[in-house]
N, CA, C and O of each residue as an XYZ file, in Angstrom:
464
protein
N     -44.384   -225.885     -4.640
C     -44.088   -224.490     -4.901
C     -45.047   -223.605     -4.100
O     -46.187   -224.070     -4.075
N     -44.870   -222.322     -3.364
C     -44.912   -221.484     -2.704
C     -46.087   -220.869     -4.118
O     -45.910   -220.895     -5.336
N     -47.551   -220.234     -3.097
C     -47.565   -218.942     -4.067
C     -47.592   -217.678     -3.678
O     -48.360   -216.783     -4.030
N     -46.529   -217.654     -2.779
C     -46.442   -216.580     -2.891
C     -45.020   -215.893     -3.515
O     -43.959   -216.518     -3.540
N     -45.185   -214.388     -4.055
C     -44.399   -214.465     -5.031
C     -43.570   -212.983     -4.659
O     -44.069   -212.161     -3.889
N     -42.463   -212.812     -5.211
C     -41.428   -211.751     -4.799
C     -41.545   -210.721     -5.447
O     -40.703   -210.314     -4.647
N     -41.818   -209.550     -6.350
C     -41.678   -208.833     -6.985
C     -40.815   -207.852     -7.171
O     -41.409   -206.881     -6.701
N     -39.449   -207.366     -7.686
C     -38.789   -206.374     -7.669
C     -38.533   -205.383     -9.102
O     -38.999   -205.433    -10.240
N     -37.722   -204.632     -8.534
C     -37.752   -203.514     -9.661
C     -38.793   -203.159    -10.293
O     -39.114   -203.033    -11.475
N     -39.362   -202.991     -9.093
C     -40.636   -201.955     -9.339
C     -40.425   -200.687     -9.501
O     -39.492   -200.339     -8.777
N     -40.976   -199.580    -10.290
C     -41.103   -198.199    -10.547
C     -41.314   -197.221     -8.854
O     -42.307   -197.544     -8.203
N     -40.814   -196.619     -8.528
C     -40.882   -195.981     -7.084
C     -42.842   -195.050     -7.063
O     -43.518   -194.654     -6.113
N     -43.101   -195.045     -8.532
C     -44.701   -194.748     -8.750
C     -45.548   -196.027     -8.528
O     -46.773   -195.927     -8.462
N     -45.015   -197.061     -8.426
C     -46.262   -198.339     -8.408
C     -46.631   -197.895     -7.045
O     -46.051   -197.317     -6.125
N     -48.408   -198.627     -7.363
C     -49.107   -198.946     -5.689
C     -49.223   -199.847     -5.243
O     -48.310   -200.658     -5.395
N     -50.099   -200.131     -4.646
C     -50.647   -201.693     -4.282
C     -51.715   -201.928     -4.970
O     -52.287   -203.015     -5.053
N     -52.065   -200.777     -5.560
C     -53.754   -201.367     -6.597
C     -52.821   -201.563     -7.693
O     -52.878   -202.672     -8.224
N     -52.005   -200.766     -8.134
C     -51.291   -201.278     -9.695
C     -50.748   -202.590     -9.767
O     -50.914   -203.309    -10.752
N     -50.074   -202.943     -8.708
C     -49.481   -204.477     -8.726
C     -50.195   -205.406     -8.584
O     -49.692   -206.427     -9.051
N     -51.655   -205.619     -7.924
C     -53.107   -206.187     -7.641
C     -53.330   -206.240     -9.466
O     -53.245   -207.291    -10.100
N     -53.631   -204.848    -10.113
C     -54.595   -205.021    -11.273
C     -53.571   -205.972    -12.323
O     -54.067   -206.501    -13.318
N     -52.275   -206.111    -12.034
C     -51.180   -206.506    -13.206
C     -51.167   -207.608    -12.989
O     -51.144   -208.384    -13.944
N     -51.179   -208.212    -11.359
C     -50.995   -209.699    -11.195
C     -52.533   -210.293    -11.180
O     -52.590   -211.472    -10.831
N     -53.748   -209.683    -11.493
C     -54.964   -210.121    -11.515
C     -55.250   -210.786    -12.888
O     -56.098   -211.626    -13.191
N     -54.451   -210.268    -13.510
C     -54.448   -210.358    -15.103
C     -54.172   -212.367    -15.257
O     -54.517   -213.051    -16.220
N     -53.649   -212.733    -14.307
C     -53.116   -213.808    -14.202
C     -53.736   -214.973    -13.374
O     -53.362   -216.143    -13.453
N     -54.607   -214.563    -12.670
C     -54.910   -215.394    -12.058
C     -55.873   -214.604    -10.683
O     -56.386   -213.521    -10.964
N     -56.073   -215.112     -9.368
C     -56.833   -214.146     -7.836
C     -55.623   -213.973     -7.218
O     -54.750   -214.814     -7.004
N     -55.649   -212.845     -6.958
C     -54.524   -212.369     -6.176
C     -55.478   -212.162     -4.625
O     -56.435   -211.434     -4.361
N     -54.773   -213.076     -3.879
C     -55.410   -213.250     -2.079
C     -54.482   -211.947     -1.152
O     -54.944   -211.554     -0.080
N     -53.350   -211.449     -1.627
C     -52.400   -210.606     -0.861
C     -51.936   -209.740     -2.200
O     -51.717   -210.194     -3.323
N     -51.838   -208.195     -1.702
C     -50.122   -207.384     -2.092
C     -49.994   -206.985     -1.294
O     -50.951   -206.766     -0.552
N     -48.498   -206.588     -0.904
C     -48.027   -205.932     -0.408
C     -46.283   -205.404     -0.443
O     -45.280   -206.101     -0.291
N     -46.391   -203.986     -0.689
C     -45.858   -203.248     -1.090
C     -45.301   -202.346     -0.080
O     -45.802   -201.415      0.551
N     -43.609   -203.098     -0.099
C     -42.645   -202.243      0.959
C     -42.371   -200.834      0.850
O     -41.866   -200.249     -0.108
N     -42.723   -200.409      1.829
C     -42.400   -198.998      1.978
C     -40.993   -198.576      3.613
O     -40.851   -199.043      4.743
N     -40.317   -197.549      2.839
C     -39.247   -197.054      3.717
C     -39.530   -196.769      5.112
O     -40.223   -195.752      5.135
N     -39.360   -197.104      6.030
C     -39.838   -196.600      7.518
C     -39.938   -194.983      7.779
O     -40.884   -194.382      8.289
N     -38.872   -194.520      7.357
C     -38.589   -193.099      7.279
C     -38.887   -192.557      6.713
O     -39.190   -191.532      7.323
N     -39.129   -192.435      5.452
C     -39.631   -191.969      4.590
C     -41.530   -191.767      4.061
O     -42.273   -190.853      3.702
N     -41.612   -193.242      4.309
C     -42.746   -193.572      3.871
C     -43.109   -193.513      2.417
O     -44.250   -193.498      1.954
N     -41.867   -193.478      1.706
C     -41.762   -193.868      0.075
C     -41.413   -195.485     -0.304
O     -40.426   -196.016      0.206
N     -42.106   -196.072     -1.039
C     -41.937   -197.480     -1.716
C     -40.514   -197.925     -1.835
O     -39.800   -197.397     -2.687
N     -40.034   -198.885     -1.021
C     -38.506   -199.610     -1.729
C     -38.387   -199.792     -2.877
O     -37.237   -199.460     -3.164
N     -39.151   -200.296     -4.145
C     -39.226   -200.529     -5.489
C     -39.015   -202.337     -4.827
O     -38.020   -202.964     -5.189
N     -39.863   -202.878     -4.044
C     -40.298   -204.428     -4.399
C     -41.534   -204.917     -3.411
O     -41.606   -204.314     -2.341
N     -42.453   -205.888     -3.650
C     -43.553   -206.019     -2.914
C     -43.644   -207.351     -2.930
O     -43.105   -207.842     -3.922
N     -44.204   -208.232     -2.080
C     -45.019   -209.087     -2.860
C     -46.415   -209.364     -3.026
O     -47.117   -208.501     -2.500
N     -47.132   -210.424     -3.669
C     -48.152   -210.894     -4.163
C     -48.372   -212.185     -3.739
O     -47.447   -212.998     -3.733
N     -49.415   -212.454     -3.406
C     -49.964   -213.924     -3.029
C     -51.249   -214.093     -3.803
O     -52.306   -213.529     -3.521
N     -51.046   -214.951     -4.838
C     -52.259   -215.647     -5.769
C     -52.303   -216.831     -5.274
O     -51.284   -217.322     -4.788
N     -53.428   -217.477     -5.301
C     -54.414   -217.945     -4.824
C     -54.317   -219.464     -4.712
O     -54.801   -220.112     -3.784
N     -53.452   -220.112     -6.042
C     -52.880   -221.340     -5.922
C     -51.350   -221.072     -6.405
O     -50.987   -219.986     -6.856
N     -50.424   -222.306     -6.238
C     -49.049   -222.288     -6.865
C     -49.003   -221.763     -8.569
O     -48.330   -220.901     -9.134
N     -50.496   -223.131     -9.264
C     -50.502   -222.793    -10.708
C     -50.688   -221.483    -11.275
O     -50.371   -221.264    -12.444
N     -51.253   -220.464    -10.418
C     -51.812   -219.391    -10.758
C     -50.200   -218.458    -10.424
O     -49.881   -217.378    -10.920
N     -49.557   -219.136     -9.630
C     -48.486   -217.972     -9.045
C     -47.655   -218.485    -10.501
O     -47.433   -217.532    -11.248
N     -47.257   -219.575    -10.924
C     -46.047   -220.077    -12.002
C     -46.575   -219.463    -13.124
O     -45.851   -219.390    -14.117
N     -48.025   -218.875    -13.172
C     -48.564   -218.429    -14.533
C     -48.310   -216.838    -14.757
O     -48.341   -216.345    -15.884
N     -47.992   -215.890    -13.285
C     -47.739   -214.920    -13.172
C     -46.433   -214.788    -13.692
O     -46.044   -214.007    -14.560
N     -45.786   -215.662    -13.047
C     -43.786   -215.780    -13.264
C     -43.754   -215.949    -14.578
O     -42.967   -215.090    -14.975
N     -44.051   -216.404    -15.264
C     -43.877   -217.122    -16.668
C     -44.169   -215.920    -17.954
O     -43.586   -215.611    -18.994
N     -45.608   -215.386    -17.115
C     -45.860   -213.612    -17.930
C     -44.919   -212.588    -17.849
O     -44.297   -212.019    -18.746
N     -44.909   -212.439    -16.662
C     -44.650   -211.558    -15.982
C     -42.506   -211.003    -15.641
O     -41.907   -209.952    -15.872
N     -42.145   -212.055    -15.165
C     -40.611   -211.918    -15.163
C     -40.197   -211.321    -16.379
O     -40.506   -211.890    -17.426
N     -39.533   -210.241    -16.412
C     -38.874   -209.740    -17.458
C     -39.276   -208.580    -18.055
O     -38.714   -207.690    -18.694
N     -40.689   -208.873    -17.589
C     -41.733   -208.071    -18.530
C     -41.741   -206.132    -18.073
O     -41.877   -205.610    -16.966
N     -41.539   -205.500    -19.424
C     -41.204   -203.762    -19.011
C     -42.364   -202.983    -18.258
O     -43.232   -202.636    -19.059
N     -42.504   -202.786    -17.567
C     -43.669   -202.070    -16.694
C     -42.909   -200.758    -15.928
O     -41.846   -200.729    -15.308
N     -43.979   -199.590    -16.253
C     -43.496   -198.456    -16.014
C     -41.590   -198.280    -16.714
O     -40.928   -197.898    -15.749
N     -40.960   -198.387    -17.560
C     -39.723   -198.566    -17.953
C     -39.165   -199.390    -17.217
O     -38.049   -199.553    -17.710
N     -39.276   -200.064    -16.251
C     -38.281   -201.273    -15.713
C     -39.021   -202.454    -15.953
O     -40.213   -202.684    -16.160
N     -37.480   -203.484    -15.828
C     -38.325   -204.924    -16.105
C     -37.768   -205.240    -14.614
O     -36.842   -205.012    -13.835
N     -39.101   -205.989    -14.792
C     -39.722   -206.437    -13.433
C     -38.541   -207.757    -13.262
O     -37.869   -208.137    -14.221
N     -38.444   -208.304    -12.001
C     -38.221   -209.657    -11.581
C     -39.023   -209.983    -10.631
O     -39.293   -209.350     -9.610
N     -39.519   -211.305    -11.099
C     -40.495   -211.534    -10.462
C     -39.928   -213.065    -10.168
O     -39.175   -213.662    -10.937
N     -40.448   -213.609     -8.866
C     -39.878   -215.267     -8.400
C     -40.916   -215.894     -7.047
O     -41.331   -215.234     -6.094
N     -41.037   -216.628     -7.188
C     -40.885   -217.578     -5.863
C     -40.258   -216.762     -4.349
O     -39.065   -216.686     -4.054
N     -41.397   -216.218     -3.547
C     -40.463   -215.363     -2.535
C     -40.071   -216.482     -1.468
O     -40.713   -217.406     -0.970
N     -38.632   -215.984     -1.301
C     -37.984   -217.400      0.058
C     -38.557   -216.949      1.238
O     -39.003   -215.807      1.352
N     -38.571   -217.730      2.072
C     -38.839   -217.517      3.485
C     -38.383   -216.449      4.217
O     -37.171   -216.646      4.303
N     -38.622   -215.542      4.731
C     -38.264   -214.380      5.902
C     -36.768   -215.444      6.771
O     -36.894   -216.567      7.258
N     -36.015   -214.953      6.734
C     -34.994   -215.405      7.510
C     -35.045   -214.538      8.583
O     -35.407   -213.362      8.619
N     -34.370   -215.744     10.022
C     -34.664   -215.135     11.789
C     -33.302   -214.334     11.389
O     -32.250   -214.583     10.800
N     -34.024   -213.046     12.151
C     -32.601   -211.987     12.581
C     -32.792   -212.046     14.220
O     -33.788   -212.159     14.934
N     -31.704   -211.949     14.427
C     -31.506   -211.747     16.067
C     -32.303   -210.208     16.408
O     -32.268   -209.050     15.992
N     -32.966   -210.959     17.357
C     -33.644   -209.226     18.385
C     -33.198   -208.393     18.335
O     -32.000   -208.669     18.386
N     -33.366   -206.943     18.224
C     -32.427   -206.160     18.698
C     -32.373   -205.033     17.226
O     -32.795   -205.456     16.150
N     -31.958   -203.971     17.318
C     -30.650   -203.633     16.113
C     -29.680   -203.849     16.068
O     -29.243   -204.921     16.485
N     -28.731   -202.670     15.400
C     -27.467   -203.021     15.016
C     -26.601   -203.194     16.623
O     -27.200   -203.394     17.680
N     -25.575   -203.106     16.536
C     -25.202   -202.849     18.248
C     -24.442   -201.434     17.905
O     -23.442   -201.279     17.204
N     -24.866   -200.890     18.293
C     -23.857   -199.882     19.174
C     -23.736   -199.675     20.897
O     -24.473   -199.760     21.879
N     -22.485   -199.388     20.615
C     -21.801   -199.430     21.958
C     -21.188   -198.581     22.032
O     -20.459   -198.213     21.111
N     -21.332   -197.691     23.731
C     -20.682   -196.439     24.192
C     -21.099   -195.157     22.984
O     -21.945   -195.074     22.094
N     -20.002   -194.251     23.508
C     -20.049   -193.124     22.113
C     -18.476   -192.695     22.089
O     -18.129   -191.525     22.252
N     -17.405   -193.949     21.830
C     -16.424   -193.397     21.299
C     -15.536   -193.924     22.450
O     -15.956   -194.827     23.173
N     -14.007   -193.236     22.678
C     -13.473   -193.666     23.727
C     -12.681   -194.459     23.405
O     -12.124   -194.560     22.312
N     -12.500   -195.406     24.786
C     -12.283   -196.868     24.116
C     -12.000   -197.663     25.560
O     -12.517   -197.477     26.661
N     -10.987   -198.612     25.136
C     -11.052   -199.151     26.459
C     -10.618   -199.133     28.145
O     -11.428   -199.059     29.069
N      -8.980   -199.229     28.288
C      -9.405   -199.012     29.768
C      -7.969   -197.722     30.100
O      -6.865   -197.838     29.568
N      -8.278   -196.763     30.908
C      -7.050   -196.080     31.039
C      -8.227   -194.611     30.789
O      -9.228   -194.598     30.073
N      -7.736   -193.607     31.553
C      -8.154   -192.399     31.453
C      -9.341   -191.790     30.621
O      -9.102   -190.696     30.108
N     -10.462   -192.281     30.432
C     -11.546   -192.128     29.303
C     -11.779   -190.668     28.923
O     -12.351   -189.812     29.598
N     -11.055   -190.511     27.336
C     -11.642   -189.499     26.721
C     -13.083   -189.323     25.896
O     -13.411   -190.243     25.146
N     -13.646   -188.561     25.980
C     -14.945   -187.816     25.244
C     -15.913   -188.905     25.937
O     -15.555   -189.483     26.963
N     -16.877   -189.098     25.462
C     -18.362   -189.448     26.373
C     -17.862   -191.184     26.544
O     -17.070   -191.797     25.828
N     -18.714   -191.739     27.875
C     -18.439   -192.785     27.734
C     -17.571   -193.613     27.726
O     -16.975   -193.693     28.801
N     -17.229   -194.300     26.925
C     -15.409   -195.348     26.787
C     -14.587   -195.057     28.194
O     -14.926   -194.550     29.263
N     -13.624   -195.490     27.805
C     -12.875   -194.986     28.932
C     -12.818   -196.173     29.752
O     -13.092   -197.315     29.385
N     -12.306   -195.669     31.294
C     -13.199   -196.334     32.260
C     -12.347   -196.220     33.444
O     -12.892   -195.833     34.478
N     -10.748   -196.571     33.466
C     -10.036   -196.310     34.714
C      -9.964   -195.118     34.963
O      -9.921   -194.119     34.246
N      -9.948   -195.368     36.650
C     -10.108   -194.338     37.540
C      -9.119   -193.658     37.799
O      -8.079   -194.275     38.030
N      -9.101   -192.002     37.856
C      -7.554   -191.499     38.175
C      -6.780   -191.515     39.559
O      -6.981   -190.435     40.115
N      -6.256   -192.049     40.051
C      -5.886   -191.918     41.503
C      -4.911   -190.614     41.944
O      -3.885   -190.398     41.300
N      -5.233   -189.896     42.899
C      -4.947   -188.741     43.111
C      -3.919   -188.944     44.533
O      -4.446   -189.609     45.425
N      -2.797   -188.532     44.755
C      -1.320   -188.781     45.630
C      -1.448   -187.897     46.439
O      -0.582   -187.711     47.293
């Protein structure tokens, strides 16, 4: 078992010291960290925690899952591995249009008009 651990439905008020002092209660917490929106720079409502051994992480889960903090109950687990995303963002392509024959508005489009 992994210790490091998933935390969600968190309160959009938690910090990283509040989730530190709650999961300390349990065991050494070696990591938090607490997702925040790119844009925003406001908290997603989930973080995780890395305590110090597995036993110490199953002792957090066992308290902790379910448990009401700030009015929400928490879920708390075993965090899975980061899964590979392909490079890149989303795709976009062109701005509209489309494919081949007289291209309207920006972009798309693409055949050429021949003039007699």
């Amino acid at each position: 078992m992994s210790n490091k651990l998933f935390v969600g439905n968190l309160s959009f008020n938690t910090t990283e010291n509040d989730l530190n002092d709650l999961f300390a209660a349990h065991g050494t917490v070696t990591e938090t960290n607490l997702m925040m929106d790119r844009e925003t720079g406001r908290p997603r409502g989930f973080g995780f925690v890395t305590m110090s051994s597995a036993e110490e992480a199953q002792k957090a889960i066992d308290a902790l899952n379910g448990k009401d903090v700030d009015g929400r109950a928490l879920t708390v687990n075993v965090a899975k591995p980061r899964e590979e995303r392909a490079p890149g963002g989303g795709g976009r392509r062109g701005y509209g249009g489309g494919g081949s024959g007289g291209g309207g508005g920006y972009g798309g489009g693409g055949g050429r008009r021949e003039r007699y």
